[in-house]
PDB file of N, CA, C and O in Angstrom:
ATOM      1  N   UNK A   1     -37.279 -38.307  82.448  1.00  0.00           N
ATOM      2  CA  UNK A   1     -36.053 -39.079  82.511  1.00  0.00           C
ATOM      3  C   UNK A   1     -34.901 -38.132  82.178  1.00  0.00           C
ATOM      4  O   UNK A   1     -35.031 -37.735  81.020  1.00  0.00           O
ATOM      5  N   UNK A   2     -33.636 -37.542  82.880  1.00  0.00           N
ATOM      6  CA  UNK A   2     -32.970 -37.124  82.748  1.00  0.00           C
ATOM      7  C   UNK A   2     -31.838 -37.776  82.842  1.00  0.00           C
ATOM      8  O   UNK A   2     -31.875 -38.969  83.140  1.00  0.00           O
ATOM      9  N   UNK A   3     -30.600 -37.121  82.606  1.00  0.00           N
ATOM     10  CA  UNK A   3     -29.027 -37.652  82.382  1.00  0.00           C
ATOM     11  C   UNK A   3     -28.922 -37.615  84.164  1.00  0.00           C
ATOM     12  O   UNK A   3     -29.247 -36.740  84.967  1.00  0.00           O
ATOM     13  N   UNK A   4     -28.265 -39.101  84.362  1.00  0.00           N
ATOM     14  CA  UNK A   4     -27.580 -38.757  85.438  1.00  0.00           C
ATOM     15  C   UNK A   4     -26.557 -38.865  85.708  1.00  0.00           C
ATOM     16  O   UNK A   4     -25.915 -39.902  85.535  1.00  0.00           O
ATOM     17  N   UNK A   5     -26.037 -37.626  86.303  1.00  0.00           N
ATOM     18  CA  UNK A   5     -24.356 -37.183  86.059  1.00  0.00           C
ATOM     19  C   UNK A   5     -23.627 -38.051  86.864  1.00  0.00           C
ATOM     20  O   UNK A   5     -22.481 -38.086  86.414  1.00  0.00           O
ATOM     21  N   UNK A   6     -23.727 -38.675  87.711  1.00  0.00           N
ATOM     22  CA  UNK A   6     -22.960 -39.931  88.509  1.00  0.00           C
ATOM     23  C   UNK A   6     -22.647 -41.128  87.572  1.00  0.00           C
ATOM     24  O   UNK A   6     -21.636 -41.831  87.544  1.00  0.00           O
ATOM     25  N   UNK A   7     -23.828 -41.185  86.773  1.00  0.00           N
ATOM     26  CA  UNK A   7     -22.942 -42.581  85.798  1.00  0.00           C
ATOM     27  C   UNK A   7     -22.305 -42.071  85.035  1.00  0.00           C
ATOM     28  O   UNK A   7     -21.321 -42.777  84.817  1.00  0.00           O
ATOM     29  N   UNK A   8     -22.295 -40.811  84.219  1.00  0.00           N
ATOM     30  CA  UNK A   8     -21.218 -40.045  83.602  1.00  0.00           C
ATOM     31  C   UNK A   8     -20.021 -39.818  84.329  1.00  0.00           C
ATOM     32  O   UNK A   8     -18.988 -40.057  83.703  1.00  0.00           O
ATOM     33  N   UNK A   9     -19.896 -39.382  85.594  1.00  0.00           N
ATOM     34  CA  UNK A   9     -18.768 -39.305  86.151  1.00  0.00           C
ATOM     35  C   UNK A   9     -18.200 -40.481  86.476  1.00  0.00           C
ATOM     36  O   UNK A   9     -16.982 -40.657  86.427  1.00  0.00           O
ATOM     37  N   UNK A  10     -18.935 -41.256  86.785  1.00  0.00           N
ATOM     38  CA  UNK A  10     -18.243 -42.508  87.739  1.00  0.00           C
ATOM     39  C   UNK A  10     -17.639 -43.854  86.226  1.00  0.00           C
ATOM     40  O   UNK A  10     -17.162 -44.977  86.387  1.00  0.00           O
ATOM     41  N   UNK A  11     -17.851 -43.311  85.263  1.00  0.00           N
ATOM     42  CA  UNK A  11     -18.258 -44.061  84.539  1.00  0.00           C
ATOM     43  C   UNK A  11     -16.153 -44.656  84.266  1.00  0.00           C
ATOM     44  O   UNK A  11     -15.123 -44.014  84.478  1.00  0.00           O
ATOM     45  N   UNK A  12     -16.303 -45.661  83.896  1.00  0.00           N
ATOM     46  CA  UNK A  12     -14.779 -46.602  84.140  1.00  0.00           C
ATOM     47  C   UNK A  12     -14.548 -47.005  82.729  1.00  0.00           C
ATOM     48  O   UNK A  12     -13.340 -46.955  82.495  1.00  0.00           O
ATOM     49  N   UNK A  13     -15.007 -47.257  82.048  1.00  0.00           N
ATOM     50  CA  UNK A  13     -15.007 -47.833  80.544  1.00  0.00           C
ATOM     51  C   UNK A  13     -13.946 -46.717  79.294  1.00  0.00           C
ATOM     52  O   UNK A  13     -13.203 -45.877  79.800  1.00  0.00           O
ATOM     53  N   UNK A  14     -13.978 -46.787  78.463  1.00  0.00           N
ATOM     54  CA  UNK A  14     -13.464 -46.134  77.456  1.00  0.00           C
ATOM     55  C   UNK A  14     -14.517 -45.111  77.038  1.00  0.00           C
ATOM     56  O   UNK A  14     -15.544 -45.421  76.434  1.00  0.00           O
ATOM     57  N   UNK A  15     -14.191 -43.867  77.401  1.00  0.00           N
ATOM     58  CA  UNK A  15     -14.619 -42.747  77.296  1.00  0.00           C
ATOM     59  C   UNK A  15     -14.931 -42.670  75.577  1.00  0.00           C
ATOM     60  O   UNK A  15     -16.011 -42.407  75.048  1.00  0.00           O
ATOM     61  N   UNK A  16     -14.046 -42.884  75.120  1.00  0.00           N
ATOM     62  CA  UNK A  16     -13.817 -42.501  73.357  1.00  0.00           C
ATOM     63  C   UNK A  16     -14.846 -43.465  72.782  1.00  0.00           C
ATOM     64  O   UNK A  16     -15.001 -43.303  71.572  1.00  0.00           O
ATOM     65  N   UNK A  17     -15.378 -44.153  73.172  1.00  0.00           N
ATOM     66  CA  UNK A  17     -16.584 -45.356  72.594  1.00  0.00           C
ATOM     67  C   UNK A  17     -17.377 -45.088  72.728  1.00  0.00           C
ATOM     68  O   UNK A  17     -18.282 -45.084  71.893  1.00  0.00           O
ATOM     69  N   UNK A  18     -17.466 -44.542  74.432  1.00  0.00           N
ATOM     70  CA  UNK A  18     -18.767 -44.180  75.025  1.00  0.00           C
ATOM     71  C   UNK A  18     -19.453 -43.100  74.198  1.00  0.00           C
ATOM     72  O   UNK A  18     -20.661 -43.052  73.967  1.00  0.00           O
ATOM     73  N   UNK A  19     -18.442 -42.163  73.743  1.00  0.00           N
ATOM     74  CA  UNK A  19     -18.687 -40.811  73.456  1.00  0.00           C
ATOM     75  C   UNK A  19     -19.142 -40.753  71.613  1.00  0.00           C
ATOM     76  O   UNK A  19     -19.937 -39.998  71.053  1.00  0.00           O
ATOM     77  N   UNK A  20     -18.419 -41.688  71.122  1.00  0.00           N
ATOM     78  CA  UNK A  20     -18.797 -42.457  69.728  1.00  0.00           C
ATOM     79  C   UNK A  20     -20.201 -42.724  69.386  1.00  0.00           C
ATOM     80  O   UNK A  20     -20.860 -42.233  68.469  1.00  0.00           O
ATOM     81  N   UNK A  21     -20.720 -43.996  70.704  1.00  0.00           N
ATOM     82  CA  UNK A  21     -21.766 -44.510  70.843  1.00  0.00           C
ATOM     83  C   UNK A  21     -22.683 -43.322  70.873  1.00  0.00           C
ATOM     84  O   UNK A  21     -23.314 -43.187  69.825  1.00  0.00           O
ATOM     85  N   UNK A  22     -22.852 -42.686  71.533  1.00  0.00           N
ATOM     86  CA  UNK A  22     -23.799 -41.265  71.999  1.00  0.00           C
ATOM     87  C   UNK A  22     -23.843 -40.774  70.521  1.00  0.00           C
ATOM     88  O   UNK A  22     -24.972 -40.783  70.031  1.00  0.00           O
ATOM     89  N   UNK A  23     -22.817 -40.341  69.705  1.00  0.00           N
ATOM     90  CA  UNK A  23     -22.864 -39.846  68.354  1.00  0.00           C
ATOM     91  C   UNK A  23     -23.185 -40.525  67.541  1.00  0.00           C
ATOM     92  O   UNK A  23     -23.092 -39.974  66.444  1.00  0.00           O
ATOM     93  N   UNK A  24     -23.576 -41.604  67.499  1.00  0.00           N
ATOM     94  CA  UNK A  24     -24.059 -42.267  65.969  1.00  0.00           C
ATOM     95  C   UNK A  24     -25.669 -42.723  66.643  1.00  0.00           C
ATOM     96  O   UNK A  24     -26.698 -42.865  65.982  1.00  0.00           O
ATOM     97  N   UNK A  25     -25.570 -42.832  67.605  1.00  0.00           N
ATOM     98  CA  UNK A  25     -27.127 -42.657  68.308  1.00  0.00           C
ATOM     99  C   UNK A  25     -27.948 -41.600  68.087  1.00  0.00           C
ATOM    100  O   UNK A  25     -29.037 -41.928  67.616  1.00  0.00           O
ATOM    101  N   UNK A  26     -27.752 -40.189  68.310  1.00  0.00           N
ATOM    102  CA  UNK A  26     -28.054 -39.383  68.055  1.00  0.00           C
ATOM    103  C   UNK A  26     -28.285 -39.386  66.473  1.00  0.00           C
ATOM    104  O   UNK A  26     -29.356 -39.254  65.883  1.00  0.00           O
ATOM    105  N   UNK A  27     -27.150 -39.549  65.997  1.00  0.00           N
ATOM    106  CA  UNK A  27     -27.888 -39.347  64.601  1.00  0.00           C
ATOM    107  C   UNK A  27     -28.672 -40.514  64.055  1.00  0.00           C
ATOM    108  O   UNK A  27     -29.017 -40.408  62.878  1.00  0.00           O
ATOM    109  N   UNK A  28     -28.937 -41.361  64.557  1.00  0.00           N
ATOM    110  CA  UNK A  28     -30.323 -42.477  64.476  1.00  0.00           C
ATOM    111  C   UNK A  28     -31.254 -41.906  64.634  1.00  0.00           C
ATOM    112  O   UNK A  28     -32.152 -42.064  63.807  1.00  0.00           O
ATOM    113  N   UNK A  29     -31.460 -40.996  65.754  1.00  0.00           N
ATOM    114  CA  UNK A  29     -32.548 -40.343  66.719  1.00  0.00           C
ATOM    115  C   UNK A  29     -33.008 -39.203  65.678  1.00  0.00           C
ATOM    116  O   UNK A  29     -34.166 -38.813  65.528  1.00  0.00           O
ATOM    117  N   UNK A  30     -31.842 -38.738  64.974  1.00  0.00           N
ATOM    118  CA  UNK A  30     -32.384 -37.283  64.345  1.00  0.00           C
ATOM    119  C   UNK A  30     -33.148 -38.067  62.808  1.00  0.00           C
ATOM    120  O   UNK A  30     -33.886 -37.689  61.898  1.00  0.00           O
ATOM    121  N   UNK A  31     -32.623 -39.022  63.106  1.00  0.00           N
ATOM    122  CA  UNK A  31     -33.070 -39.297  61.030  1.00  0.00           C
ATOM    123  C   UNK A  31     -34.197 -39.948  61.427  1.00  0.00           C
ATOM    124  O   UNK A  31     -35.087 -39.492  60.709  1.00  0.00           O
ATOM    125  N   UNK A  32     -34.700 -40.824  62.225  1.00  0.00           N
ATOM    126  CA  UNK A  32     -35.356 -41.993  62.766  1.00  0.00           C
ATOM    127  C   UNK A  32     -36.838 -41.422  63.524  1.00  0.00           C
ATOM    128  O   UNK A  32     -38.023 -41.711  63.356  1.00  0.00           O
ATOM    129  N   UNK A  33     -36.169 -40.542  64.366  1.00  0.00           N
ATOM    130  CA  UNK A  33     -36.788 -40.495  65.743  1.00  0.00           C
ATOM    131  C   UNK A  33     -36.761 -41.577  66.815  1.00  0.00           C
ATOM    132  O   UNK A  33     -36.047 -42.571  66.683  1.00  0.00           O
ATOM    133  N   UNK A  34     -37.751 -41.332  68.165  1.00  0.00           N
ATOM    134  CA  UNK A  34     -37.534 -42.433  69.064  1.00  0.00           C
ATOM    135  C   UNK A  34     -38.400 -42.146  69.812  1.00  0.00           C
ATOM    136  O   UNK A  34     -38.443 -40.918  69.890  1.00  0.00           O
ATOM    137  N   UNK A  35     -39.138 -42.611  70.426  1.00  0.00           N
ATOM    138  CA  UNK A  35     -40.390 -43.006  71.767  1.00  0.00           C
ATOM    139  C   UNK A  35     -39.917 -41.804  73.288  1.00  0.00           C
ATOM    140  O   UNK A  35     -40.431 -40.814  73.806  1.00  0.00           O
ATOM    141  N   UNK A  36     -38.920 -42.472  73.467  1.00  0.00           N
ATOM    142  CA  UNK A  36     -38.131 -41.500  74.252  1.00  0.00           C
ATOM    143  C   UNK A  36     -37.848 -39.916  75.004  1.00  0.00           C
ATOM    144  O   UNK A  36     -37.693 -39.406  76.114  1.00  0.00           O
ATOM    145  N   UNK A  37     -37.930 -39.407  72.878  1.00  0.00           N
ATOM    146  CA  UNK A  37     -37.842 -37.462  72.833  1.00  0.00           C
ATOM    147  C   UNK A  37     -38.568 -37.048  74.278  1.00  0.00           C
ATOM    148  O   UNK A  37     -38.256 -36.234  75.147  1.00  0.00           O
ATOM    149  N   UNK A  38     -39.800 -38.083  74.122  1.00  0.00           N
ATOM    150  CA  UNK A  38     -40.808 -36.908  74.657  1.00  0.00           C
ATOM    151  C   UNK A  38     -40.442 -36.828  76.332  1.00  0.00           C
ATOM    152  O   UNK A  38     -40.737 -35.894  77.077  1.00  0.00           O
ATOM    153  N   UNK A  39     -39.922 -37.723  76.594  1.00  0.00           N
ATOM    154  CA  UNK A  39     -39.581 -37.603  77.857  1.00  0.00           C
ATOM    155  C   UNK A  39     -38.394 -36.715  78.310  1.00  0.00           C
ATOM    156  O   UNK A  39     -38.287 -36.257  79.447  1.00  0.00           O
ATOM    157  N   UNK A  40     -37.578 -36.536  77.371  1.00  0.00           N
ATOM    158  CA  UNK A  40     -35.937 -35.860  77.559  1.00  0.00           C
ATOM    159  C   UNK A  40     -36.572 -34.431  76.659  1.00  0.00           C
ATOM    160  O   UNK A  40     -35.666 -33.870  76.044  1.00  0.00           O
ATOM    161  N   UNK A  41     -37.838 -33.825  76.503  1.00  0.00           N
ATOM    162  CA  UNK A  41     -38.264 -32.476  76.318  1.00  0.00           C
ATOM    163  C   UNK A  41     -37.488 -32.769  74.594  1.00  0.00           C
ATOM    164  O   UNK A  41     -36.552 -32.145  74.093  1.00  0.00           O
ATOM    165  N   UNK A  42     -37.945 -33.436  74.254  1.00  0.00           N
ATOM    166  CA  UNK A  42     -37.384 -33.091  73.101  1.00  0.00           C
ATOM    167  C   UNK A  42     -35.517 -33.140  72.455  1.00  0.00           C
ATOM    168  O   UNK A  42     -35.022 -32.922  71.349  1.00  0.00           O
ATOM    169  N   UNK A  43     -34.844 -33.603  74.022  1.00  0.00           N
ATOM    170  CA  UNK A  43     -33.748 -33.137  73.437  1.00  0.00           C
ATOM    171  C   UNK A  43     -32.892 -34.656  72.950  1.00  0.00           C
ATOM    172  O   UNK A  43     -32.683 -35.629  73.675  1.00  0.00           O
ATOM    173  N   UNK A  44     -32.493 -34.479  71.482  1.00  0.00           N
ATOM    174  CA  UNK A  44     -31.947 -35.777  71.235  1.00  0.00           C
ATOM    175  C   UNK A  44     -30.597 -36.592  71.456  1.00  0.00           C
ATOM    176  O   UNK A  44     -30.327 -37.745  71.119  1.00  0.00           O
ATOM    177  N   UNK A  45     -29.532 -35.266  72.392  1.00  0.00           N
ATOM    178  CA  UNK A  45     -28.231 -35.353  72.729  1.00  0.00           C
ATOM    179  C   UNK A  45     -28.744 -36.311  74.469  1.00  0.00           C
ATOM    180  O   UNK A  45     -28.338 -37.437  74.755  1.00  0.00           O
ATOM    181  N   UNK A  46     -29.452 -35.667  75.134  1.00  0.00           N
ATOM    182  CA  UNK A  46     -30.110 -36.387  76.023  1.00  0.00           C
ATOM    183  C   UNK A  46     -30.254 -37.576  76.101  1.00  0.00           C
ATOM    184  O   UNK A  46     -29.627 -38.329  76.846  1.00  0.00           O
ATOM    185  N   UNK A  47     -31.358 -37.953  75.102  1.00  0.00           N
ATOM    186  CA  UNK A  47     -32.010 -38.976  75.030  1.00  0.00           C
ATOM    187  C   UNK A  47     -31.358 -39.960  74.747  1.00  0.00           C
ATOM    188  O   UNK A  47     -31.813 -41.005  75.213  1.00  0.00           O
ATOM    189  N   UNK A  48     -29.902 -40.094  73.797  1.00  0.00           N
ATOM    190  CA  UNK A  48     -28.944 -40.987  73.211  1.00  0.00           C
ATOM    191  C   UNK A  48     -27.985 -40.799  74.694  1.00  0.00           C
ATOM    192  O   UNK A  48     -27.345 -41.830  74.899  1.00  0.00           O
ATOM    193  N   UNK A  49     -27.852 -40.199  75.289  1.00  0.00           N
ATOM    194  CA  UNK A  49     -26.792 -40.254  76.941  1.00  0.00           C
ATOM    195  C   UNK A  49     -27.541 -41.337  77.318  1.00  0.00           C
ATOM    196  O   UNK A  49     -27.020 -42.449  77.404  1.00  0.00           O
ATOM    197  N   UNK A  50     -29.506 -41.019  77.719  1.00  0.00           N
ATOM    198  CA  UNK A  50     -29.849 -42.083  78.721  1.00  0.00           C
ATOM    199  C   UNK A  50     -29.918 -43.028  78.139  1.00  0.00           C
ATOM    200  O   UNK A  50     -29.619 -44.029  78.789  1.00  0.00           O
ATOM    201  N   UNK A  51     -30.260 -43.217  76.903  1.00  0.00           N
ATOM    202  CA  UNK A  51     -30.296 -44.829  76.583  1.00  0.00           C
ATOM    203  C   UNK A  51     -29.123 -45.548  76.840  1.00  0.00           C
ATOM    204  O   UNK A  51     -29.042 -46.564  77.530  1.00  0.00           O
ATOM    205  N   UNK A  52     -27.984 -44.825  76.101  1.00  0.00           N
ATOM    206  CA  UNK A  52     -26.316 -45.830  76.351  1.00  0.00           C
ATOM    207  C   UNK A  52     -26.158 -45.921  78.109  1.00  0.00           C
ATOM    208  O   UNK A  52     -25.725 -46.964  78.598  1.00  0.00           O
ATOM    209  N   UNK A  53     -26.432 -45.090  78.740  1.00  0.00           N
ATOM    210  CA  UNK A  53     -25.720 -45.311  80.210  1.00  0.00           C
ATOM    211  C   UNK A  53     -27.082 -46.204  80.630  1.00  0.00           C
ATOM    212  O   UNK A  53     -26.769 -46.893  81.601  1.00  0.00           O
ATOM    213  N   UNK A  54     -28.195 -46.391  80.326  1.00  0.00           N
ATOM    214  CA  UNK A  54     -29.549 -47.043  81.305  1.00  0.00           C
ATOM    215  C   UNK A  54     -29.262 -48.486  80.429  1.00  0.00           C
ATOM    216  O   UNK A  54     -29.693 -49.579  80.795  1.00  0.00           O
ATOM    217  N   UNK A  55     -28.696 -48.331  79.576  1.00  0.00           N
ATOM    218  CA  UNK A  55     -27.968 -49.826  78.702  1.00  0.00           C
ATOM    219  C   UNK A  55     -29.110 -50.343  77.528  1.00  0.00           C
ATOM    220  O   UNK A  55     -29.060 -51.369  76.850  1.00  0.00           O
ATOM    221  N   UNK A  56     -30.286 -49.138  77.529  1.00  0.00           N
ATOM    222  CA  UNK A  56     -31.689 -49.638  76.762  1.00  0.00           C
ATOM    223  C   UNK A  56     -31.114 -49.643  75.056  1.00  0.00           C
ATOM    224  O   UNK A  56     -31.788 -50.089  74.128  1.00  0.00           O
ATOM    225  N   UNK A  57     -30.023 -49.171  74.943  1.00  0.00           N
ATOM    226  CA  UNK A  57     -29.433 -49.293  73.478  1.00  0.00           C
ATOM    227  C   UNK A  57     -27.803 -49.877  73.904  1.00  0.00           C
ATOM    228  O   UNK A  57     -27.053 -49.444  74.779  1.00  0.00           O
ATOM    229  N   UNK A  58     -27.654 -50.677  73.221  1.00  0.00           N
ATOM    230  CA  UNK A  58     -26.283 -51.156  73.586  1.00  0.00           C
ATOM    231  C   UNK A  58     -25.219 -51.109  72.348  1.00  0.00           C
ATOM    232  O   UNK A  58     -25.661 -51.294  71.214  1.00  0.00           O
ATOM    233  N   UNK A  59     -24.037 -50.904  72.511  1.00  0.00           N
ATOM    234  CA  UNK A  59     -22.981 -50.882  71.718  1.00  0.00           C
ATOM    235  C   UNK A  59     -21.836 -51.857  71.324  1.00  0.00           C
ATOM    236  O   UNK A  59     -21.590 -52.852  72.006  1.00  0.00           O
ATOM    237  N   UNK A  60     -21.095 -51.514  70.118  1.00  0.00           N
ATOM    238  CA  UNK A  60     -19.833 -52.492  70.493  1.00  0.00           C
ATOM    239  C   UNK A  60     -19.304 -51.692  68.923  1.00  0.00           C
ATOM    240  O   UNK A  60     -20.153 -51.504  68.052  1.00  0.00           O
ATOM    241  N   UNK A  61     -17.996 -51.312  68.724  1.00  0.00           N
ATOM    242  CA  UNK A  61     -17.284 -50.790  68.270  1.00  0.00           C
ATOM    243  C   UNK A  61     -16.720 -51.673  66.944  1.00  0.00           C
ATOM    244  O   UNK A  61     -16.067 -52.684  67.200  1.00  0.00           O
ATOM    245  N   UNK A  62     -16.847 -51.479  66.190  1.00  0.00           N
ATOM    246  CA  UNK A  62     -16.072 -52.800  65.067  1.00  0.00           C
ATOM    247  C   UNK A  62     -14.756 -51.974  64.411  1.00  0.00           C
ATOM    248  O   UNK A  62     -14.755 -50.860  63.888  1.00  0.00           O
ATOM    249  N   UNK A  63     -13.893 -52.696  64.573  1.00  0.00           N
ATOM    250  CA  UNK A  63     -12.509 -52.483  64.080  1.00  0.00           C
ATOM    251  C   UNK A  63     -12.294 -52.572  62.683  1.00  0.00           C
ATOM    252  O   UNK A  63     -11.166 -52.405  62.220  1.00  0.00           O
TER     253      UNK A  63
END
C-alpha cells in the first residue's frame, strides 16, 4: 500500500489540518504502533498519509 500522490495533489480541503492530522497520527503510530507498518515497509510518515487520505483513520480539529 503506498501514498498516492493524486489524492495529495488533488486534495481541496485545508491543507493545515490535513497536515496536523498526519502529525499527531504518526506520533500514535510511533508510541502505539499499527497493523499497517508492515505494509508501508516500515515507514510510519507513510502509513499515517494512507490512513488519513484512504479515510481508515478520520479527523476533526477541536478549537
Amino acid at each position: 500500500m503506498g501514498i498516492c500522490l493524486d489524492k495529495i495533489v488533488d486534495f481541496d480541503g485545508n491543507i493545515y489540518e490535513v497536515t496536523n492530522a498526519v502529525i499527531r497520527r504518526s506520533r500514535q503510530i510511533t508510541e502505539v504502533g499499527d497493523d499497517d507498518l508492515e505494509q508501508n515497509n516500515y515507514k510510519i510518515v507513510s502509513t499515517a498519509l494512507s490512513q488519513i487520505f484512504s479515510k481508515k483513520v478520520e479527523y476533526q480539529l477541536q478549537d
